[in-house]
N, C-alpha and C positions, 0 to 999 in steps of 0.2 A: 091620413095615409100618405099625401102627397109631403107632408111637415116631414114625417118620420123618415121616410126613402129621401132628402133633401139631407138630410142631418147623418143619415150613414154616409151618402155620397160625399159631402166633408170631411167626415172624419178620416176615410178613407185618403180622401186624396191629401188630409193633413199625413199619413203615414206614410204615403208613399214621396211624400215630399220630403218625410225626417228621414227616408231612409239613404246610407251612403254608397258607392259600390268604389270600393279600395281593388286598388292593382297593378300590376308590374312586373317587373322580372327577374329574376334571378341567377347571378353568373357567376365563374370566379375569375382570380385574376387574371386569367386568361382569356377573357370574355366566352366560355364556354360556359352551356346552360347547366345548370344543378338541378337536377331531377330529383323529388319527392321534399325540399326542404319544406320547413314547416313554417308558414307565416301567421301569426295571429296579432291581436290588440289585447295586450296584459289587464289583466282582471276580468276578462269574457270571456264568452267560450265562441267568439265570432273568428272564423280563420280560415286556413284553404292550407292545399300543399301545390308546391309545384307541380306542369306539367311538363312534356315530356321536352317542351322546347324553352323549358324554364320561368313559364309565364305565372298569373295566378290571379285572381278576381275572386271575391265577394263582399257580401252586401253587410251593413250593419246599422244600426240606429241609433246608435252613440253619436253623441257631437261632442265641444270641444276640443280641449288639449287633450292626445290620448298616443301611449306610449304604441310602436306598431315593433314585435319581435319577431328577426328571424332567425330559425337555427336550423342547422344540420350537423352530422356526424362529421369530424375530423377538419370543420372550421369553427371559426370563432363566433358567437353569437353575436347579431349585428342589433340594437334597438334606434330607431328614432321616434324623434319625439314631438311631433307638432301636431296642428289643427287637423282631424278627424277629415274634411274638408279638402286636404291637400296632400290625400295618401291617392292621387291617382297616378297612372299611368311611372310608376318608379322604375328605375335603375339600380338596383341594388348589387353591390359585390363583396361578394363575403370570403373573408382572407381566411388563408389553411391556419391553424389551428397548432402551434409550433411546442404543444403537450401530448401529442399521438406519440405512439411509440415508434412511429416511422418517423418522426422526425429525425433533424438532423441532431449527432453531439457531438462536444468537442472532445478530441480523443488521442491529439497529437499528446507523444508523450503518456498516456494515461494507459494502465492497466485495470478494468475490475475485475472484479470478484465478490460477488451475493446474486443472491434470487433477486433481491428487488432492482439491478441495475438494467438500465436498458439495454446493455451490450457486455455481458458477464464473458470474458474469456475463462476465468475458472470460477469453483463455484466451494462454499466454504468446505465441504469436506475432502474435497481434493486432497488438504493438506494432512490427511488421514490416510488417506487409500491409495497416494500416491508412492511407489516401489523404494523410491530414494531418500524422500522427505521422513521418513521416521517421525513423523508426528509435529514436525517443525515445522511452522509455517512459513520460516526463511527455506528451509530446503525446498518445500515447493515454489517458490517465486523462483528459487534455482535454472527450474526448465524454462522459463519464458525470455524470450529473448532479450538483450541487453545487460547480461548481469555474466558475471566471470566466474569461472572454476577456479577457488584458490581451495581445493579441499581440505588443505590443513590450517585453514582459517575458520570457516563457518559461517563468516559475516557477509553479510552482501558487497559484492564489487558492482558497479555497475557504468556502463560506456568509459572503461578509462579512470573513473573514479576510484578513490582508495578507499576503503569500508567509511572511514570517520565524515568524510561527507555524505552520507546517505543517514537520513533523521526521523526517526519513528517516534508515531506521536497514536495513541488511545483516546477516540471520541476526539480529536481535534488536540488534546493537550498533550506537551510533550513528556516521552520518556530520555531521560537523559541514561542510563545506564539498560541500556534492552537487553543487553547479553549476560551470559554467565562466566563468573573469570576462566581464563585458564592458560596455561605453557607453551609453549615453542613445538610445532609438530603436532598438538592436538585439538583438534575442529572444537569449536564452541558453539552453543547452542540457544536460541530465543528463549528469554525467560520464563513467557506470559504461553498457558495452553490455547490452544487454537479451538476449544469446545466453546467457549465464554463469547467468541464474536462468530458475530453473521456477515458480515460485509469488508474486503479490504481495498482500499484503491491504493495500488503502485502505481507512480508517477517516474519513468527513468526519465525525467526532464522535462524545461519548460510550466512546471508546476505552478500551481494559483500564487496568488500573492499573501495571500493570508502567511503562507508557511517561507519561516525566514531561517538562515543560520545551516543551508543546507548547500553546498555547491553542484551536487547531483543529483538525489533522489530522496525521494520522502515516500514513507509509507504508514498509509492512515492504518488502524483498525478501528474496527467499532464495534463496539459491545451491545449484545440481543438486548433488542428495548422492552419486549416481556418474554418471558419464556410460555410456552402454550402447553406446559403440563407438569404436574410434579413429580420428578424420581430421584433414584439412585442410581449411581453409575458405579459398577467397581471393576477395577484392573489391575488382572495378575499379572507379572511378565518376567521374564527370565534375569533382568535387573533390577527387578523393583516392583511397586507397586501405588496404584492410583484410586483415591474413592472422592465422590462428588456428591452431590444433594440438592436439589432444588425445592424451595416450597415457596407456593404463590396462598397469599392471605387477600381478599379485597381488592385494591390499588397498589396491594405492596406487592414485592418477590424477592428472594433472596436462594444466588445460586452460590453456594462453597467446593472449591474443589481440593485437595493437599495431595501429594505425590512423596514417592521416594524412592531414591537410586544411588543405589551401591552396586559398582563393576569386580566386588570381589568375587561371586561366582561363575561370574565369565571370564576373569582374569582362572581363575583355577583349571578350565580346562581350553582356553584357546590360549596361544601362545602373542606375546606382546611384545614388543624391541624394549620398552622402557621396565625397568625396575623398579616395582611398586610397592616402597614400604608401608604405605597405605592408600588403599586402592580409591577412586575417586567416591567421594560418596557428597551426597545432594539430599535436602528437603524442603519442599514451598509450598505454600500455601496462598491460594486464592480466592476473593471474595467478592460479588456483586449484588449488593443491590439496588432496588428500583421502587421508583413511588411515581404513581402515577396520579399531575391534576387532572383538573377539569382540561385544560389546553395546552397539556407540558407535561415535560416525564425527567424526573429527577436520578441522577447515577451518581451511585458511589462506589468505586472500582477498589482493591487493596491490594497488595502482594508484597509477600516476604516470601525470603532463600537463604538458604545457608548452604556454602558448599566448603568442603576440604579435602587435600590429597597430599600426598606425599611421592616425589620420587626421582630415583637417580636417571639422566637421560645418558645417549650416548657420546663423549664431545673428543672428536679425533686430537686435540689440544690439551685433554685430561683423561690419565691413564685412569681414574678411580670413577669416570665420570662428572657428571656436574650434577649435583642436590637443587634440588628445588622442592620448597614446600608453600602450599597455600592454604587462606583460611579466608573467608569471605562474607559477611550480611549484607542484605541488600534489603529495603524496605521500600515501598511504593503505594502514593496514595492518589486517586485521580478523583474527583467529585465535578460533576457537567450538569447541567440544567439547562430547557431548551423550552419555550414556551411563544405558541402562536399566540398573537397580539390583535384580535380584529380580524380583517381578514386580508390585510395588506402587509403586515408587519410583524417579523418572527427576534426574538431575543434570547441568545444563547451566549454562554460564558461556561469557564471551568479553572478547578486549579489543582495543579501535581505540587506533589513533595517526595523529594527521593534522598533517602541517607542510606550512604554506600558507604562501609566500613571494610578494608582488606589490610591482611598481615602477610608477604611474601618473606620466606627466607628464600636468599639463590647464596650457595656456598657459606661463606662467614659474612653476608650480606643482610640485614635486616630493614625493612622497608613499609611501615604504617603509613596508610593513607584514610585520611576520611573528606569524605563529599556531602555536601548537602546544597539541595538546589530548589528551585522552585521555578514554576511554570503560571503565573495568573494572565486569563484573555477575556474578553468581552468581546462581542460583536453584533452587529444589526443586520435585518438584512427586510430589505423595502421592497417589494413590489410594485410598479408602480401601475402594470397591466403582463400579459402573457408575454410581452415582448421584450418587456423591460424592467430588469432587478438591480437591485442594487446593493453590493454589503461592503461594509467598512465595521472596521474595529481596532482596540488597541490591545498592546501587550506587556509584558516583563519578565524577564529572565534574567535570576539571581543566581549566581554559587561562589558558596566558599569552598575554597580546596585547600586542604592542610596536607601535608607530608613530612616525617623523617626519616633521618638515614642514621646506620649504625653498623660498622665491621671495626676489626680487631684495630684499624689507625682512628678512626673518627667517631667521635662520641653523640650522637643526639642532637645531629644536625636537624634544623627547623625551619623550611621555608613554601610554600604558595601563594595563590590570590584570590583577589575578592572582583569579581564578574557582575555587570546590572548591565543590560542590554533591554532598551527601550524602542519597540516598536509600532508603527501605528500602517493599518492598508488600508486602501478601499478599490473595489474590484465590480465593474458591470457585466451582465450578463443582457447582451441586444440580438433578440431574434428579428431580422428580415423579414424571414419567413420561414416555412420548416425548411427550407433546403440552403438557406444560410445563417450562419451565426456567427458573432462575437463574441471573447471574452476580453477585456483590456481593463488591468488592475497597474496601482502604485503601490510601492511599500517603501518607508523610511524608517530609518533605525538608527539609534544613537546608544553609541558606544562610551561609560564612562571612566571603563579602563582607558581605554586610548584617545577620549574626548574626540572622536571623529561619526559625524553624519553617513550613511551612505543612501540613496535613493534609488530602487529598483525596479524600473520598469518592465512589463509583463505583458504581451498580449497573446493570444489566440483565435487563430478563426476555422472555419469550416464553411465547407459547401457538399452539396450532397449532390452527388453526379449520376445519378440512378436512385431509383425505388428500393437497392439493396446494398449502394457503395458511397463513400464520398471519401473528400480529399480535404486535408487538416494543415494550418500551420502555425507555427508556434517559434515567439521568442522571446527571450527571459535573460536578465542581468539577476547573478545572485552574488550574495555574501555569507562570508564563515569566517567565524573568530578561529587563531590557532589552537588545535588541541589542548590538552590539561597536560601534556608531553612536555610543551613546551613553554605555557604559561606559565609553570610554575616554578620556570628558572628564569624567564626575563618577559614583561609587560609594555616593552619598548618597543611597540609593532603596531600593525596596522592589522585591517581585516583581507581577506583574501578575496579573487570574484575568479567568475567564470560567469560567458556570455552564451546561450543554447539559440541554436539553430535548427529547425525539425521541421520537414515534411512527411508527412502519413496520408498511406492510403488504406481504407480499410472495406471489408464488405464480409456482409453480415446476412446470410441465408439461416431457412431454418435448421439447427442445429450443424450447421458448418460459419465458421470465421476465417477470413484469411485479415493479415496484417501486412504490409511492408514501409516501413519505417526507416529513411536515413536521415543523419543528424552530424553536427558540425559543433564542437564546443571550443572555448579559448578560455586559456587560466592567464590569469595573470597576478604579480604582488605575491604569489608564494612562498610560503619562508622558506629560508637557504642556514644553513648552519654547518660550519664547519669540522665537525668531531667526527666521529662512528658513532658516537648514542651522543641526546642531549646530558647536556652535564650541568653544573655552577660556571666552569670557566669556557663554553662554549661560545662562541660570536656569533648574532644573528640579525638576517635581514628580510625583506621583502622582493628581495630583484627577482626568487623563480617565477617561472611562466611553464608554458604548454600547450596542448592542442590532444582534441581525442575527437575522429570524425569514424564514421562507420555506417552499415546497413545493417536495418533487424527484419527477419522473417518470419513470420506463426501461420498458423495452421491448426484446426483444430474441429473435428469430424465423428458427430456421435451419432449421424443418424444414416448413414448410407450401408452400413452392412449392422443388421441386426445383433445387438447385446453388445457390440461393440464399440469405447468410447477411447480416442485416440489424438494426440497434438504433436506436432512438429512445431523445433525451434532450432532456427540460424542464425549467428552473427557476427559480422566480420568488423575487425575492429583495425585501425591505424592510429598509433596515441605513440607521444613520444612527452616528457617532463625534464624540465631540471631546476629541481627543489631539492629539499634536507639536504645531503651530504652528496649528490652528484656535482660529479666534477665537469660535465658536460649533459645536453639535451640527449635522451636517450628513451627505449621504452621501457616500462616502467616493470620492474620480475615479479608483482600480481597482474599484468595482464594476458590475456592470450589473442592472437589474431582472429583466429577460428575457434566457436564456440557450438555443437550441436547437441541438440537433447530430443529423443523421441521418447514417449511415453505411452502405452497401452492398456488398455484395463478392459476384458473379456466377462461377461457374466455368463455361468457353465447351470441352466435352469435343473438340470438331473442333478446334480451335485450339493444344487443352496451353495454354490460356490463362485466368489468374483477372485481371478488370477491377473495378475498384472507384471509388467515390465517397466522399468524406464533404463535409457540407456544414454550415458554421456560422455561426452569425446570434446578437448581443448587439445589446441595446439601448442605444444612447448613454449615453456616460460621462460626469457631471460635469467641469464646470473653470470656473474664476473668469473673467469677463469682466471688466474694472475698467472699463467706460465702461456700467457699469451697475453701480445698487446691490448687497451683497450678497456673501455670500461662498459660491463653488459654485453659481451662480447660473445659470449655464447645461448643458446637455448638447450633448456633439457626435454626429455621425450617426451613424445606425446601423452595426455592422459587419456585412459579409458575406463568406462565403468559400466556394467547389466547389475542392474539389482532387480529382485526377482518378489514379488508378496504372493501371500494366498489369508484369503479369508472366507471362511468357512462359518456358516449359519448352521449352530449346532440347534436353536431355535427361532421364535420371533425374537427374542431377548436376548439370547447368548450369541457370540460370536468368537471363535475361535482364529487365533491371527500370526503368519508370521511369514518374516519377512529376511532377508539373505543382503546385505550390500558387496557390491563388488562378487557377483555368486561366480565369475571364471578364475577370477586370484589375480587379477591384474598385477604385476608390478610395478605399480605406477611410483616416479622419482620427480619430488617437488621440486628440487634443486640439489647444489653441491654444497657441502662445509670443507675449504680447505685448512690446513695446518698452517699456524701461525708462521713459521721456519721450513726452509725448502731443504730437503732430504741431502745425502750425500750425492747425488746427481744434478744438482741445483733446479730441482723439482718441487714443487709442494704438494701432497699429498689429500688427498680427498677420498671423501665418504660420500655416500649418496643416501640425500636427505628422502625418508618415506615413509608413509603412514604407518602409524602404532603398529595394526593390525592389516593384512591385507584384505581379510574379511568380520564383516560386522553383524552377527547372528539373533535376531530379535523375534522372542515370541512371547505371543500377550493372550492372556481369555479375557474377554470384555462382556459384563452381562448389565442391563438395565432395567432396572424394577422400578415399573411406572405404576404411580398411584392411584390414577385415574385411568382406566382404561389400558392401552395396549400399546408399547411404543415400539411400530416396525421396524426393526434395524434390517427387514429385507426392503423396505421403501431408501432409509437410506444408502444402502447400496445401489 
């Protein structure tokens, strides 16, 4: 008996000898205690959580090398790793965790737009439901501050910028031809539907380094990486008509969309300035799809257009008018691939091809153009921990651009060029901590039209000044080759640059945003050329320059008065240039000083009805008067616009839609056209240049037949 009570009491004291007591305490970086984290030894179930003063103790029987983790919500998970033996009395401090949604981003210069962004100022149907936007996804970027009213253009202006530096790119690859052709006085529109993507980042400036060949603005989209059901979409509309189709198989999907539009029965009863021996008429077709691996997802994007018209304008210089006719294909192919690598390492690449083919007659003028360009990128991008990313990659941009000419003196003149622009970035992403970040990228690019390098460096930072604000800044050297305007009468140039300047402050409550954003820009190397239009015998150089500085303001407020979802946008601009044909530095007749846009959208629950407004106002634009000194010497009157929607939920599926632009009759005047010769009073006479139509009347039924189940078009509302 005495043997056997001997031999427990060993044993005993052999366990209480193996056993360990681990402990310590737990802070952050602020040496405050972290209440409930969780500490254990990985592959046990031996562990504790913090107490209330951040301490923590217990026992284990493990000896040993043995891994000790600790984690809590909205910090980083900390492990160490040594002798079992020498987990006493610790100090641990565990850093915030800079993937919370409270972190800090960088946002100088940046606009989004989708569900999955951390800081969405609009949200992708916006570009639907918005009063002005008619289904464009440029007219909605229209309201956000930074961007100009030229409404008898359609393309994006944006800080002082002229449309052709702002560069829109699909899934990272670029589009070189995004718009649809078209004349003098009549707005032009996005090629690509706005149902196809989920997500878009506008950048008015200071943009990553990845994206080159833009001196203001670049706007991504991105196209749905699976769609979550199968239908049909079809739309009637008082111009035309829309159907769509999606079907998902396994790993694959395939969504098709085709449209058509002919303004001959709205030409029939609303009245138009322009004489239309055939009235505008369009058809496109678009296609997506998607293969899904194991660790990557495969796009292949497509789009074709055809558009033509016919017709006589009014030109104070020609008693019969001026003829103009067009004819237009445009073909577009984008293929991207994107695949996570391990768990450090993601590889993405893509490639466009775009053949743009147009026939313009103007009078006894004849003018064929064909385009063909190409868009190939790789890129990597490295993790190296939460802190610290890192991507680089390379690029190539190719076009050939051909053109002739032909009137009643010259026969089948022949001339453009041939464009390869080689570039390479790489760009870090360094969190601090969540309340500060970097971004700081290089890009180099080699030009072998003009055999010249340029090097552009790019940074960004932020800091987060509250739990709901922080403060951004951003500066970026970029470059752009000269337009196909003027390339393809002389290759004896250089690239052009501007250097961006931005402070942002932004803050972010639930369902309210406020922005304020001013920004500072410098051009310089501009080309300068002597004529009124480029020609064969025009002379050019690189001497213009410029400057565009301003403040932007947004607002934007869905949740403080019920059913109601509501933005404000302001922006004042100061910008002066003297490039193409200015005879002196001047501001430039697509800009405006003042720019405001409010926008509304009411859902009416007795009615299944959402009604909305937007409403926009610029300050007069520049244009030369020649019966006064000066060049740019005057401004014309202010512009105004209310356009009015209503859409009506005739069921879950059908929706009934229409929409009113300019619904008071504005009389809004772009500018002046004066007479070439001044009158018997040594006057020159003028017209005042204005939209086609004062009003734009659009009504559509939109119904959706979903395959699987029931697609609420009163959720997307």
């Amino acid at each position: 008996m005495k043997l056997l009570t001997s031999i427990l009491i060993f044993l005993i004291s052999l366990s209480v000898q193996a056993q360990h007591t681990i402990s310590g305490i737990v802070t952050d970086s602020k040496n405050q205690p972290i209440i409930g984290a969780n500490v254990y030894l990985e592959g046990t179930y031996d562990g504790a959580s913090t107490l209330a003063d951040g301490s923590f103790s217990f026992s284990t029987t493990e000896t040993g090398e043995k891994t000790l983790i600790i984690s809590f919500v909205s910090f980083e998970t900390k492990s160490i790793t040594k002798d079992v033996s020498a987990f006493k009395d610790l100090t641990i401090v565990l850093r915030d965790d800079v993937n919370t949604l409270d972190a800090v981003v960088i946002s100088a210069g940046t606009f989004e737009a989708g569900d999955n962004s951390k800081v969405s100022v609009l949200k992708p149907l916006d570009v639907v439901t918005t009063a002005s936007a008619l289904g464009d996804f440029v007219g909605a970027l229209q309201t956000l501050p930074g961007t100009t009213t030229v409404s008898e253009d359609g393309r994006l202006f944006v800080r002082g910028g002229d449309a052709e530096e702002t560069q829109i790119f699909i899934d990272g690859i670029r589009v070189f031809t995004p718009y649809t052709p078209t004349t003098n006085n009549i707005p032009t529109r996005g090629r690509y539907s706005p149902f196809l993507f989920d997500g878009i980042t506008f950048s008015t400036g200071g943009y990553s380094a990845e994206y080159g060949q833009a001196l203001s603005s670049v706007l991504e989209l991105n196209t749905i990486n699976q769609p979550d059901q199968e239908k049909t979409d079809i739309g009637i509309m008082s111009v035309g008509a829309t159907l769509g189709n999606t079907q998902i198989w396994g790993k694959n999907s395939l969504s098709v969309n085709a449209s058509y539009i002919n303004l001959a029965p709205y030409l029939a009863i609303y009245d138009d300035r322009n004489d239309w021996k055939k009235p505008f008429e369009g058809a496109s077709g678009e296609a997506v799809f998607r293969h899904k691996t194991n660790n990557g997802i495969l796009k292949l994007y497509s789009a074709f257009d055809t558009t033509n018209f016919d017709l006589v304008q009014e030109d104070i210089n020609l008693d019969n008018g001026l003829p103009f006719t067009l004819n237009n294909q445009n073909l577009y192919f984008n293929g991207s691939y994107r695949e996570v690598l391990g768990t450090n390492w993601t590889l993405s690449g893509g490639l466009s091809y775009t053949y743009a083919k147009g026939k313009i007659n103007v009078i006894d003028s004849k003018i064929n153009t064909t385009q063909n360009s190409v868009h190939a990128k790789i890129k990597a991008k490295h993790r190296f921990n939460n802190r610290f990313k890192l991507n680089f990659g390379i690029e190539q941009f190719t076009t050939k651009f051909d053109e002739t000419y032909n009137d009643q003196f010259i026969d089948n003149i022949a001339y453009g060029f041939n464009n390869d622009i080689t570039g390479a970035f790489t760009e870090a992403d360094i969190f601090f901590s969540k309340n500060v970040a970097l971004k700081a990228g290089l890009r180099a690019e080699y030009s072998a039209l003009f055999d010249q390098i340029n090097i552009s460096p790019r940074v960004s930072l932020a800091y987060k000044t509250g739990s709901k604000s922080q403060l951004s800044l951003a500066y970026g050297s970029f470059y752009q080759q000269p337009n196909s305007d003027i390339l393809k009468f002389n290759q004896d140039l250089q690239a052009q640059q501007a250097e961006h300047f931005i402070l942002n402050y932004q803050f972010n409550a639930d369902g309210k945003i406020f922005r304020a954003e001013t920004y500072y820009k410098k051009y310089s190397d501009l080309v300068k050329y002597d004529s009124d239009f480029t020609s064969f015998d025009t002379n050019y150089n690189n001497l213009g320059s410029g400057f565009a500085k301003g403040l932007d303001l947004f607002w934007r407020d869905n949740k403080s008065i019920k059913n109601i979802d509501y933005w404000v946008s302001y922006s004042w601009l100061d910008t002066e240039r003297d490039y193409r044909n200015y005879p002196i530095s001047a501001q430039p007749n697509f800009a405006n000083t003042h720019n405001l846009s409010v926008v509304g959208k009411y859902w009416i629950e007795d009615w299944k009805s959402q009604v909305g407004f937007s409403y926009g106002f610029a300050s007069g634009r520049t244009y030369t008067d020649p019966n006064q000194t000066g060049f740019l010497n005057e401004k014309a009157k202010n512009f105004n616009s209310l356009s009015l929607n209503w859409a009506y939920l005739l069921s879950q599926q059908k929706i009934l839609y229409f929409s009113v632009n300019n619904a008071l009759g504005f009389r809004n005047t772009n500018g002046y056209q004066y007479a070439d010769t001044p009158n018997v009073n040594g006057q020159f006479n003028r017209r005042a240049l204005r939209p086609a139509a004062d009003q734009f009347f659009f009504v559509g039924f939109f119904w959706t037949i979903s395959e699987k189940g029931t697609d609420n078009q009163l959720d997307n509302l």
